[in-house]
N, C-alpha and C positions, 0 to 999 in steps of 0.2 A: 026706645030705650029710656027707663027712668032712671036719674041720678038724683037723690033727694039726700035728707039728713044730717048731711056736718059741709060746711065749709069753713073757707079760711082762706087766705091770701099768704103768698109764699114772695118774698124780698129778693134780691138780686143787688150782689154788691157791682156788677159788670153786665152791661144789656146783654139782654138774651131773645132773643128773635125768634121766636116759635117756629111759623112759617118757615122761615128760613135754615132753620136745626131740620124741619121737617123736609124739606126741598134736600139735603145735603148727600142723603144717598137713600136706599129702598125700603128701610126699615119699617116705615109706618105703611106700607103697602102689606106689610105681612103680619097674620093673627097673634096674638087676639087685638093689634090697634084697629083701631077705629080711627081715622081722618075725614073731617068735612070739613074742608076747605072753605064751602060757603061762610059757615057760621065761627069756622077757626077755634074748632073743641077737637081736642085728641082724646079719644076715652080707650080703655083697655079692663077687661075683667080681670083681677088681681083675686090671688090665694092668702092671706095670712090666717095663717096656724090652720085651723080645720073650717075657715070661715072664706067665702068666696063672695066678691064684691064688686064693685063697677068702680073704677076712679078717673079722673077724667078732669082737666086744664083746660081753661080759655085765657085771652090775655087782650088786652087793650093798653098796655103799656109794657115796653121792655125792658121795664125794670121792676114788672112782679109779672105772677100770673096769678088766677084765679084757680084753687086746689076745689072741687067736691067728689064726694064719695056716700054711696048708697050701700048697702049690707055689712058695713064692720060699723064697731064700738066706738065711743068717743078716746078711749085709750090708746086706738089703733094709730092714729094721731100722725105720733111719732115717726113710725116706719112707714106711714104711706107718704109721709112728706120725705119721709130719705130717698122711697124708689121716684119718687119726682123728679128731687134732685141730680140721681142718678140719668136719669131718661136725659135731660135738657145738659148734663156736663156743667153743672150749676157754678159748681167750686174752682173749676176749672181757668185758671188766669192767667188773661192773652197778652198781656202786655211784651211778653218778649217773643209773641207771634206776631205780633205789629211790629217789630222792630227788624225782624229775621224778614217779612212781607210786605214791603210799604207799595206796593202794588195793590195789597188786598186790605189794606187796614182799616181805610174806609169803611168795606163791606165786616172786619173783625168787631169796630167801633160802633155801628149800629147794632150787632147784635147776632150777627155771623159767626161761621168757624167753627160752631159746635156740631158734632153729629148725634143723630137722634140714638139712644143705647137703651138697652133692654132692663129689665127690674133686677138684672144679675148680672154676671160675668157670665156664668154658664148658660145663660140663655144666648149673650152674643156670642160666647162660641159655639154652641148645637147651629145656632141660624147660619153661621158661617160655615160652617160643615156643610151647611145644604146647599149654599151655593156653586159647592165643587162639583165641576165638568155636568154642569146639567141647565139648562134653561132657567129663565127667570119666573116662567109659570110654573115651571117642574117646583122649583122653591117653596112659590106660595102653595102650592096645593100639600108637598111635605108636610110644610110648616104648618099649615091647617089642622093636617090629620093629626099631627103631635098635642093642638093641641084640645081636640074633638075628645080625642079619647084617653089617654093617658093622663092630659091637662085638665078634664070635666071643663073646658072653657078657659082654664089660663092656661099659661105655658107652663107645665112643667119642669117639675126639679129633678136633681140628680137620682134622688134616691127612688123616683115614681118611674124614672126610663130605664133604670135599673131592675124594676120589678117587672115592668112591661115585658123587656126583655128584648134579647137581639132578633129570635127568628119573626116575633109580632111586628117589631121593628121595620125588620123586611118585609114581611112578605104582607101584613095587612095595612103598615102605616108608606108599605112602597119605598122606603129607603135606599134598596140598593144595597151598595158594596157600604155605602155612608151610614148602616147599621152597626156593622162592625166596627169602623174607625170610631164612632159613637159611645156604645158602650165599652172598648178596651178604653177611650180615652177619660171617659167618667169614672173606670172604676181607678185609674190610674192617677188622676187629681186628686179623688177624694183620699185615696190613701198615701197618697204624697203632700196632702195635707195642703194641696194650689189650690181646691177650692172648699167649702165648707157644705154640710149639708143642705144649708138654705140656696145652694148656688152662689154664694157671695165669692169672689175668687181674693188671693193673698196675692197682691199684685205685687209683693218683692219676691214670691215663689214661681212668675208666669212672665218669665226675662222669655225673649223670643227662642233663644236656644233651650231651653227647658220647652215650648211649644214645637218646636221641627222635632225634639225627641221622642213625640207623641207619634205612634203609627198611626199613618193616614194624614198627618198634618205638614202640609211641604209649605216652600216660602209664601205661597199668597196668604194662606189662612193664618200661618201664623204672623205676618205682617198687617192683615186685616184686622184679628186681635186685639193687636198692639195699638194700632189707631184708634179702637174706640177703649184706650187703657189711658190716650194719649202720647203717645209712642207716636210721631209722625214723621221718624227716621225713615222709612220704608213706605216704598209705595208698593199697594196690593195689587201686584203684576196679573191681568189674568187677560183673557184674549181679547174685551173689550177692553180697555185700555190698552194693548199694542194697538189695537185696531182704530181706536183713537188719533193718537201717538203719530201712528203715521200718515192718517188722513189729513189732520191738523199741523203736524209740525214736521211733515215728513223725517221724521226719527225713529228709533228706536225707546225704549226705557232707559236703556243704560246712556245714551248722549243725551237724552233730554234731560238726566239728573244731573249728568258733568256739564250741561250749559246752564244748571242753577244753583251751583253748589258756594252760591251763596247765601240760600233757602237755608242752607244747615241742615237742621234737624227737623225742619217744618218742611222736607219736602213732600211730603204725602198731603200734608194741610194745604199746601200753595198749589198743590196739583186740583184737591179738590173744589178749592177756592175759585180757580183760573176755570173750572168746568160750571160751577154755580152763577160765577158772573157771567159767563157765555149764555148761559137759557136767561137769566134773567132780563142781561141787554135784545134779546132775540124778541121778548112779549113786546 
């Protein structure tokens, strides 16, 4: 894969940990990222406007990374360094995540905490969709096919899953019932105006109850959401994490929040945190 043409160097007012945004949960296991671990470059083919592109971050210090990009303009600039920003939770300030976590702050302080997130909102929510009641390979291969064909290579927007449509949806990109909840729930943001047509979501229109009002969308997903919105009220319940849950702390979800409902509002963040530090003391 060639990346040639513009770079630039992207600042960080608060460390940001690539690897470790990357470790946080499954995201860059699934198309169109690219993870090589050896060499510590994330790349993903990106769409803007009718111009389709490779962009792609290394880093050697966690307090920038390296941005380059091969097929858009030097104007493109701007927006490729937002969906960066976007991806790493750039803007995003921990300080009263250390304070709610001093178990995790440490790992917040180096450069932790952040979950890796897609070029939109509407891409983490379709991804999240696909997670529902189905394998983690069933996911990636979804998520492929979306973005094979309908995406030409990136991930597709609202308005291209829309045309694709529900039964292609089904029956050639293999969806499932997760077609339907799909497009009722895309045509239903865009006209309630929670997300735009670039996929960019209004995140004071996408409060978790306006998410459950979505057919198809029960508490995991619209809890998962929320997390990559920043929202780490909620932890995203689903049968790995009970199964967690009880192997590790013999509990349930609902005691293991009331025995840290000191966590606050960062209980999903402290839950992910407490699973990140577990693999990484385990290497």
């Amino acid at each position: 894969m060639t990346i040639a043409a513009h770079e630039t160097v992207l600042h960080f007012r608060w460390p940001v940990d690539l690897a470790l945004t990357i470790a946080s949960h499954g995201w860059g296991h699934l198309a169109p990222w690219r993870w090589d671990a050896e060499t510590g470059r994330l790349s993903r083919t990106e769409r803007v406007g009718s111009r389709i592109g490779t962009l792609a971050v290394e880093q050697s210090d966690p307090s920038a990374v390296a941005v380059r990009w091969g097929g858009f303009s030097a104007a493109d600039e701007t927006e490729l360094l937002n969906r960066v920003r976007r991806w790493l939770s750039v803007e995003w300030e921990p300080s009263a995540a250390m304070a709610a976590l001093p178990e995790a702050a440490a790992l917040i302080e180096r450069g932790g905490g952040r979950m890796l997130r897609g070029s939109s909102f509407y891409e983490d929510f379709v991804k999240t969709v696909l997670t529902i009641n189905t394998s983690w390979s069933a996911t990636c291969r979804m998520v492929a096919a979306l973005v094979a064909e309908p995406g030409d290579g990136a991930f597709p927007g609202p308005e291209a899953l829309l045309d694709y449509g529900e039964e292609r949806l089904r029956e050639r990109a293999k969806l499932g019932f997760r077609a339907r909840t799909i497009a009722l729930a895309t045509r239903g943001m865009l006209d309630d105006g929670a997300i735009a047509a670039s996929g960019e979501g209004q995140i004071e229109r996408l409060e978790h109850d306006y998410l459950m009002s979505l057919k198809g969308i029960g508490p995991y997903a619209a809890a998962h959401c929320r997390v990559l919105l920043h929202d780490f009220s909620r932890i995203p319940i689903d049968s790995v994490v009970t199964a967690y849950l009880r192997e590790r702390y013999d509990c349930d979800p609902t005691a293991f929040a009331a025995d840290r409902s000191s966590w606050g509002d960062y209980l999903a963040l402290g839950y992910r945190l407490a699973r990140l530090r577990e693999r990484l003391e385990s290497k």
